[in-house]
C-alpha positions in Angstrom: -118.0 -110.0 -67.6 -116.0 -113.0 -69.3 -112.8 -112.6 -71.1 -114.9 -113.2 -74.7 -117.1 -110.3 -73.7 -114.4 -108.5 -72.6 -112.7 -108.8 -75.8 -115.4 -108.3 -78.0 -116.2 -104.7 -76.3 -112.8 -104.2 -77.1 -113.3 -104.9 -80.4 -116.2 -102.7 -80.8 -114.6 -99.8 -79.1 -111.5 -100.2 -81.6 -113.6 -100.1 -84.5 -115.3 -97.2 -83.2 -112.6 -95.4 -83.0 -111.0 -96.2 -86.2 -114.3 -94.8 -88.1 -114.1 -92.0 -86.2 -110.3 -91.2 -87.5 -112.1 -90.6 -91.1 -108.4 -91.4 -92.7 -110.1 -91.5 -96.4 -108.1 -92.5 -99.1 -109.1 -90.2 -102.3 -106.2 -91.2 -103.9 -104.1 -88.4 -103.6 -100.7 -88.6 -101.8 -101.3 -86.1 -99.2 -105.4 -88.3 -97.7 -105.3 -91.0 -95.7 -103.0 -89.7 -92.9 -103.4 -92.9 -92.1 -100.9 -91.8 -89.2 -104.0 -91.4 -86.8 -105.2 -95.1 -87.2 -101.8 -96.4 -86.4 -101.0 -93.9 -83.3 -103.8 -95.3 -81.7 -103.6 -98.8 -82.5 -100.1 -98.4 -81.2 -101.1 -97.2 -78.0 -103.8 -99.6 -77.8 -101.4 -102.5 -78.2 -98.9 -100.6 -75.8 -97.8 -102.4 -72.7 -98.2 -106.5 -73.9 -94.8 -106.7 -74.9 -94.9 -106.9 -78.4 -92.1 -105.7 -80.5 -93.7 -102.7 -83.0 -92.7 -100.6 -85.8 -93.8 -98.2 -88.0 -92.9 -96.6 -91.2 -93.7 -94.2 -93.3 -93.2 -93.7 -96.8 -94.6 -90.2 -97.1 -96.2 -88.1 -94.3 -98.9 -88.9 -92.2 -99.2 -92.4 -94.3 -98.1 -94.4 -91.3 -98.4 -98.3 -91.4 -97.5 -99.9 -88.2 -96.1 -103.5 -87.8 -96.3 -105.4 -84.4 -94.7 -109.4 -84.0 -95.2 -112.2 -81.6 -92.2 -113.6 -82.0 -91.6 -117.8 -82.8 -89.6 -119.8 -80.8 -88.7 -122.0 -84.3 -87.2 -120.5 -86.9 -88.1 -123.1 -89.6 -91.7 -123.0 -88.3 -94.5 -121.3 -90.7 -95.4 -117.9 -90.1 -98.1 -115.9 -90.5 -99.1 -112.5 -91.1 -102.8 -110.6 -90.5 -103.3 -107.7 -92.6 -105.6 -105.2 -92.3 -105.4 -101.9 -93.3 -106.7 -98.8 -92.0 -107.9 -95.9 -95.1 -111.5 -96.0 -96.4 -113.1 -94.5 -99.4 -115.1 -91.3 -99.2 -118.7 -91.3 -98.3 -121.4 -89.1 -98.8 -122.9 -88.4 -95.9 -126.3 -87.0 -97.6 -126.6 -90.6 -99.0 -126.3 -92.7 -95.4 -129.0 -93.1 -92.8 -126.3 -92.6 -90.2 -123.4 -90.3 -90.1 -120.6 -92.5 -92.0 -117.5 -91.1 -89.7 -119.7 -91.4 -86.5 -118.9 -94.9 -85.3 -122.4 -95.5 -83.7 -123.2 -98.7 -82.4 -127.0 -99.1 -83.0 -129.0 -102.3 -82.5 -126.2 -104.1 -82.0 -124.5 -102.6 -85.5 -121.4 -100.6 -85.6 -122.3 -97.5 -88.6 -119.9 -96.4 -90.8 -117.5 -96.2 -93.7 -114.8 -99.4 -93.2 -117.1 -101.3 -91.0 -116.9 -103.9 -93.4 -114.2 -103.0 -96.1 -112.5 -103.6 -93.6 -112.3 -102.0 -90.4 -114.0 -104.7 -88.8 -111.1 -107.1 -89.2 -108.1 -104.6 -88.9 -109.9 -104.2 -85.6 -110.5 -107.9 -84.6 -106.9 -108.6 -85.4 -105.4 -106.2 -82.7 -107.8 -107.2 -80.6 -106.9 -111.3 -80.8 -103.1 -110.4 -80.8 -103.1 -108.5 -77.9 -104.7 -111.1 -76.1 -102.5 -113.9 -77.2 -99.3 -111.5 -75.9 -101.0 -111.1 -72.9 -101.6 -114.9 -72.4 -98.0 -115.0 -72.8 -98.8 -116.7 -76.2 -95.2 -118.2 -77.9 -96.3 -119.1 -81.1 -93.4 -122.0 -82.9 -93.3 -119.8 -85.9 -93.7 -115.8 -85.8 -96.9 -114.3 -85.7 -97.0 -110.5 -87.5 -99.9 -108.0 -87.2 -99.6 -105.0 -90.0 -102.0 -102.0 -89.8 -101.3 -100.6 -93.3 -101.7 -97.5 -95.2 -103.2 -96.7 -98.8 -104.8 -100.4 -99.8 -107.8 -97.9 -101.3 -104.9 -96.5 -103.6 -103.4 -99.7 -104.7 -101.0 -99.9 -102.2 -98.5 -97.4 -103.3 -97.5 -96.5 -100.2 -98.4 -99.4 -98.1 -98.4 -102.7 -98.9 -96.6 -102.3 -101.9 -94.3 -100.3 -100.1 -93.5 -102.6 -97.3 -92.7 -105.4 -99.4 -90.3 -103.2 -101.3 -88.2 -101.9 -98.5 -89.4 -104.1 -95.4 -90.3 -107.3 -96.8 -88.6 -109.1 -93.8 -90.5 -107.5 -91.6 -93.8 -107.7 -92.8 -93.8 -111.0 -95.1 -94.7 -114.3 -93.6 -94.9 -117.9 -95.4 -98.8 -117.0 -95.2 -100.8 -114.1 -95.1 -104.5 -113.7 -94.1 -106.1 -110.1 -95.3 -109.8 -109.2 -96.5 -112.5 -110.6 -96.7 -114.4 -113.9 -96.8 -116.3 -116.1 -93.9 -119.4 -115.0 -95.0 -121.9 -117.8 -93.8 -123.7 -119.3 -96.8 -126.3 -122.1 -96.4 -126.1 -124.9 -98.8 -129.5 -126.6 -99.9 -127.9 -129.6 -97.3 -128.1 -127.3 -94.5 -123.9 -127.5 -94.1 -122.7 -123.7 -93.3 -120.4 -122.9 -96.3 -117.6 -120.1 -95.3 -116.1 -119.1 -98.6 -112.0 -118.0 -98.3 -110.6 -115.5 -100.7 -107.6 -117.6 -102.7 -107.9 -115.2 -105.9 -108.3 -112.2 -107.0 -108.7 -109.9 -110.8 -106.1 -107.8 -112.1 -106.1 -104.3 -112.3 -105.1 -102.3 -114.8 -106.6 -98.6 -114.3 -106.7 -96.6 -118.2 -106.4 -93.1 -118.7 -108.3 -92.4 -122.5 -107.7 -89.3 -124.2 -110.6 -88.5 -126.8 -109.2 -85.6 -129.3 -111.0 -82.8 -131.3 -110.6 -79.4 -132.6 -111.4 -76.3 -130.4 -114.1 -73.7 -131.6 -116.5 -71.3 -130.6 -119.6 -73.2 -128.7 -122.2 -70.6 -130.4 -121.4 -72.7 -133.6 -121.6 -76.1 -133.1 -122.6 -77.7 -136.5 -119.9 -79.7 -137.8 -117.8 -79.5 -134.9 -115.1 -82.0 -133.8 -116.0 -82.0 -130.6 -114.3 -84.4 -128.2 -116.9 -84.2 -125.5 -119.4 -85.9 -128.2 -116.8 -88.0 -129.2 -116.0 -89.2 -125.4 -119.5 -89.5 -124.7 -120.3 -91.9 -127.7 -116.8 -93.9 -126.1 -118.6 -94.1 -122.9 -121.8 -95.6 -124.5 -119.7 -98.2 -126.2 -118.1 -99.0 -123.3 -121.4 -99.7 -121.3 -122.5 -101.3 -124.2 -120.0 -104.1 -124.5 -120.2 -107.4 -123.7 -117.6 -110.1 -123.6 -117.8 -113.4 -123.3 -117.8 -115.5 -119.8 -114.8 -117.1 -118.7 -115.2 -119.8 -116.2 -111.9 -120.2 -114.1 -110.9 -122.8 -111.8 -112.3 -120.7 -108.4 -115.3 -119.7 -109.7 -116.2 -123.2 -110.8 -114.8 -124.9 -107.4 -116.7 -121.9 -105.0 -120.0 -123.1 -107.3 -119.8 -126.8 -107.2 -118.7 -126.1 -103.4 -121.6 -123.7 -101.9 -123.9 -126.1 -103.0 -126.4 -123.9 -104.8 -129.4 -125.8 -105.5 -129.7 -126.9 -109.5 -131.5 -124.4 -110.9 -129.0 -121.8 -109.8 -125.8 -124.0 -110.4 -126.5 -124.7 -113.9 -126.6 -121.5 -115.5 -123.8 -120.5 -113.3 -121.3 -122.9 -114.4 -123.0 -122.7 -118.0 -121.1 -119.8 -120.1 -123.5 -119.6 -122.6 -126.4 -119.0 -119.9 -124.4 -117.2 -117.4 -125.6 -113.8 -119.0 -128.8 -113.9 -119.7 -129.1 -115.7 -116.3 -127.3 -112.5 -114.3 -129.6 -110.4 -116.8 -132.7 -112.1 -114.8 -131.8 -112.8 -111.6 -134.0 -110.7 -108.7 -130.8 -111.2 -106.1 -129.2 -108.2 -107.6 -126.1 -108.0 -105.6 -125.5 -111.9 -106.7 -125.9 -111.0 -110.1 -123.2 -108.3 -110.0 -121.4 -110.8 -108.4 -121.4 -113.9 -110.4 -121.3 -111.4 -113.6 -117.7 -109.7 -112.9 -116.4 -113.3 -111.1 -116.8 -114.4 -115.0 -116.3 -111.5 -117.1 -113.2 -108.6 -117.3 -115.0 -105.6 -116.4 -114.7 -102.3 -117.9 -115.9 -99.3 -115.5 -116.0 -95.9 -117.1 -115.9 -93.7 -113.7 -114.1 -90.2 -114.4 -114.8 -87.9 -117.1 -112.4 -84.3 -117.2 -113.9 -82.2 -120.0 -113.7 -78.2 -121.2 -112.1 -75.1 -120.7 -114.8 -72.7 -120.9 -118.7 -72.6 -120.9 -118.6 -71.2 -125.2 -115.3 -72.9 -126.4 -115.7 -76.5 -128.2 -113.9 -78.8 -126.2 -110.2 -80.0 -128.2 -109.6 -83.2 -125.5 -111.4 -85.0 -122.8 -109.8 -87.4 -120.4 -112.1 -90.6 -119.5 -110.9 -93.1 -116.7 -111.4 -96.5 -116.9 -111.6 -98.6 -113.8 -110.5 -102.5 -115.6 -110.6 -105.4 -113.8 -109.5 -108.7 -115.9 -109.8 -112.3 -115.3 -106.5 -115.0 -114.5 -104.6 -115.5 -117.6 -105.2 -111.3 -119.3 -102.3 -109.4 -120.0 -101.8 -105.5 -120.3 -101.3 -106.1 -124.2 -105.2 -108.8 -124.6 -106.3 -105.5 -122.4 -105.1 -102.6 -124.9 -106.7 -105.4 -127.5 -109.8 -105.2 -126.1 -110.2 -101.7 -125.7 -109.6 -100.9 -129.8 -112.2 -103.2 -130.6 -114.4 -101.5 -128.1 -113.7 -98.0 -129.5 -113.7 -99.4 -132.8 -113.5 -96.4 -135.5 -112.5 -93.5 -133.0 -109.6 -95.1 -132.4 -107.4 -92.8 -134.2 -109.0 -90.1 -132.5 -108.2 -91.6 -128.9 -105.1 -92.3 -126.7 -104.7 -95.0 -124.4 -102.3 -95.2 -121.3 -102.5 -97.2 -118.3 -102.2 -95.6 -115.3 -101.6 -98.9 -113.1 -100.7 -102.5 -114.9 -101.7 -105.9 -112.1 -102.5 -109.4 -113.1 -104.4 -111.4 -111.2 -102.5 -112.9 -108.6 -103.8 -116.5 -106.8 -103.2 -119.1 -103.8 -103.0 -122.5 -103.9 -105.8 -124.0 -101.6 -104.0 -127.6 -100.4 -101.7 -126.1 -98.0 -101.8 -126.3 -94.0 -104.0 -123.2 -93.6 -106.6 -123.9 -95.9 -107.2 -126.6 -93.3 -106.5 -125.0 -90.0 -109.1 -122.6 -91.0 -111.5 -125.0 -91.7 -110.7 -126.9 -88.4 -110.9 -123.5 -86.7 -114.1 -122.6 -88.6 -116.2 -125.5 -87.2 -115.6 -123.9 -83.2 -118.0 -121.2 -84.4 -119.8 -123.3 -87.0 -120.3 -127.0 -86.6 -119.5 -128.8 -89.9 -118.8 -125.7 -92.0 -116.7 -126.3 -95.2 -114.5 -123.2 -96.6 -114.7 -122.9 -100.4 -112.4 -121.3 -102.3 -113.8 -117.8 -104.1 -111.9 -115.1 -106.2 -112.4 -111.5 -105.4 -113.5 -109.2 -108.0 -111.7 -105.9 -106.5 -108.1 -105.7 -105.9 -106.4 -106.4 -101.8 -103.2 -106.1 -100.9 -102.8 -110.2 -100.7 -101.2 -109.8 -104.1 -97.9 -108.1 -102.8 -97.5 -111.1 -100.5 -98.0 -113.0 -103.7 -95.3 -111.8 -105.6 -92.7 -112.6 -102.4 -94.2 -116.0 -102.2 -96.5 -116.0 -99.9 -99.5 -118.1 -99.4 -102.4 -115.5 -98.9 -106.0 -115.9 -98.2 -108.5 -113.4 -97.7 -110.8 -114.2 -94.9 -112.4 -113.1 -91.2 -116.0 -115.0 -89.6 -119.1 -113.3 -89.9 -122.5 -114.1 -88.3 -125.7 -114.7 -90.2 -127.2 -111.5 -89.0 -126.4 -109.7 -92.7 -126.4 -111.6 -95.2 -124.1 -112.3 -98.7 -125.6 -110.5 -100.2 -125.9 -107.3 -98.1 -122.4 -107.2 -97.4 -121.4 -107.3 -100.9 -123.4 -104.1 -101.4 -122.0 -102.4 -98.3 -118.2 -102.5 -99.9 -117.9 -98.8 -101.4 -121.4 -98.2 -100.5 -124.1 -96.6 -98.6 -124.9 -97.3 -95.2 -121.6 -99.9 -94.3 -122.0 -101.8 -90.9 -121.0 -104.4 -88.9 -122.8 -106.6 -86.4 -121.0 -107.2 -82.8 -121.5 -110.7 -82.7 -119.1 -110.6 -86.2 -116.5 -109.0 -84.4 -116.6 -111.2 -81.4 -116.5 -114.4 -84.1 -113.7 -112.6 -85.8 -111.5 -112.3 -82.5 -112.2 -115.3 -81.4 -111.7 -116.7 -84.6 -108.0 -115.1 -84.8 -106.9 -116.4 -81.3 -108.0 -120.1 -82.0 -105.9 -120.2 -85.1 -103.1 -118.8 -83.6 -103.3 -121.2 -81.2 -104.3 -124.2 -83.7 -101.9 -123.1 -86.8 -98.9 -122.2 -85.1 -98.0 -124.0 -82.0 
């Protein structure tokens, strides 16, 4: 068996394992225990003389850190993120057990196969194989398994650039996703990066009433009704596109043939267009790449089966586009609720722009250069994610970070973009070997 093969079983086995560690990140302090992920990555990286760390904000939520280090000290560095929660799956929904870690057909099963398991798993893989080749990189290369990314970060990546920024920062920073093959109508492979990505801002709404008995409902002021006639206005609103800088350059890149270009970079087609299009999962796409999104996903309601509900608490999952503000947010939200506003409180539970790279730097083209190994003539494009990674962090220090990894053909765009937070998550092995072979030539073509 050659050392590719060798590596890529590794790969496999890795990810295997880290589905099987079910460290699912409800949000809560005490899930995750993200502590069993980074035990065993530890012990897989054991032994090839890396110098490792971990820390741990709370207990159980364990991020490790693990360094090549470079022989200059005014050479770029680079860091490879990956983090190791997932979000909870219903098991009743999948095909396959989502905390099984099969590999069937060539397809590793499970929740974080793609989002993104696969690559937190590639990464180890390539960076224990560069240690072992005795691999000196000129500036430091840093690998960081990290906790909570499902939860915003709070006690990992945000975290660690708090309190251990030196050790976990780099000039650049390479975290999910991206590298998913796209074929131009010229035939050139297109391999978009991740250089952007929305702001967050997570809403807590308070709808208010007056309690009464629920055998007499007439002229009530009940707050369930109330909340449920906010929820319809949410779902019913519609804001007007906004067509940024890497929306427009990932379009005019990918080299989508006319008749799906134009309405695309049109923003008074763009809607009706995503209203029509039979590539659902490209709709939903190209819709929140051009819109702020407004989610309605928790509703808390009631105290008892026969008393009138006095208060509801709604939750509002917001993701806005370069440029908003918490204060064009709160804007937009009165005008949504329109007259119940004096009847509803607004609070933000978490308040992030949107954070982006520039794409002329070194890296941009070392992945490119990289790129073409695995795909002749490929040409990275620059795309903007429309749900939060942990990139931004690395922003706010100064960092240069891209989101990318190298994917076969085997699933499509499409299909992967469903599998993030949904059912039936995999990963093909002939990703993962791209991926790790992928990491290894750019260590060896970006830092040397």
């Amino acid at each position: 068996m050659d050392s590719e093969s060798n590596r890529t079983g590794e790969a496999t086995d890795l990810l295997q394992s880290l589905i099987r560690n079910r460290c699912v990140n409800d949000g809560t302090e005490s899930s995750g225990q993200e502590h069993r992920s980074a035990d065993l990555i530890e012990n897989y990286l054991e032994g090839c003389g890396l110098d490792m760390e971990t820390f741990e904000p709370l207990p159980g939520r364990t991020s490790l850190v693990a360094k090549i280090e470079g022989s200059d000290p005014a050479a770029p560095s680079l860091t490879l993120l990956g983090h190791t929660d997932v979000v909870p799956a219903n098991g009743d929904d999948w095909r396959q057990d989502p905390f099984g870690g099969e590999l069937i057909d060539g397809e590793v099963w499970g929740r974080g196969a793609i989002d993104m398991l696969n690559l937190t798993a590639t990464m180890a893989t390539g960076l224990r194989h560069l240690a072992l080749s005795r691999f000196r990189p000129a500036g430091d290369l840093t690998y960081v398994a990290v906790a909570d990314e499902e939860g915003l970060g709070t006690h990992g990546a945000k975290w660690l650039c708090q309190h251990a920024a030196d050790e976990v920062n780099s000039d650049y920073v390479i975290t999910e996703s991206g590298g998913f093959p796209m074929g131009g109508a010229d035939g050139t492979t297109r391999l978009p990066v991740i250089v952007a990505e929305k702001g967050v801002y997570w809403c807590r709404l308070t709808v208010k009433g007056t309690p009464g008995h629920g055998s007499q409902p007439f002229r009530t002021d009940n707050a369930l009704v109330k909340a449920a006639e906010v929820v319809r206005r949410v779902d019913a609103y519609r804001p007007q596109a906004q067509l940024h800088e890497a929306w427009t350059r990932f379009i005019e890149g990918v080299g989508f043939p006319p008749e799906l270009a134009g309405p695309l970079l049109d923003p008074d087609r763009i809607d009706a267009f995503c209203d029509e299009l039979p590539m659902v999962g490209l709709a939903r796409q190209a819709h929140a790449c051009t819109h702020v999104t407004v989610a309605p996903t928790i509703m808390d309601s009631g105290t008892k089966i026969n008393v009138i509900p006095d208060r509801v608490e709604l939750q509002l999952d917001i993701r806005s586009l370069p440029g908003w503000e918490t204060g064009d947010i709160r804007i937009m939200l009165e005008d949504i609720i329109g007259d119940l506003v004096d009847d509803v409180e607004i609070e933000f539970t978490d308040e992030q722009v949107s954070t982006s790279s520039p794409i002329d730097t070194p890296l941009w083209d070392a992945l490119e250069r990289v790129s073409r190994l695995f795909y002749p003539g490929a040409r990275t494009v620059p795309y903007l994610t429309v749900g939060a990674t942990d990139a931004r962090f690395h922003r706010q220090l100064g960092a240069v970070a891209y989101g990318f990894g190298l994917h076969s053909r085997a699933i499509g765009f499409e299909q992967y973009g469903a599998m993030f937070h949904g059912i039936d998550e995999r990963v093909d092995v002939e990703s993962l070997h791209l991926s790790t072979e992928m990491w290894i030539a750019l260590a060896h073509d970006f830092l040397v």
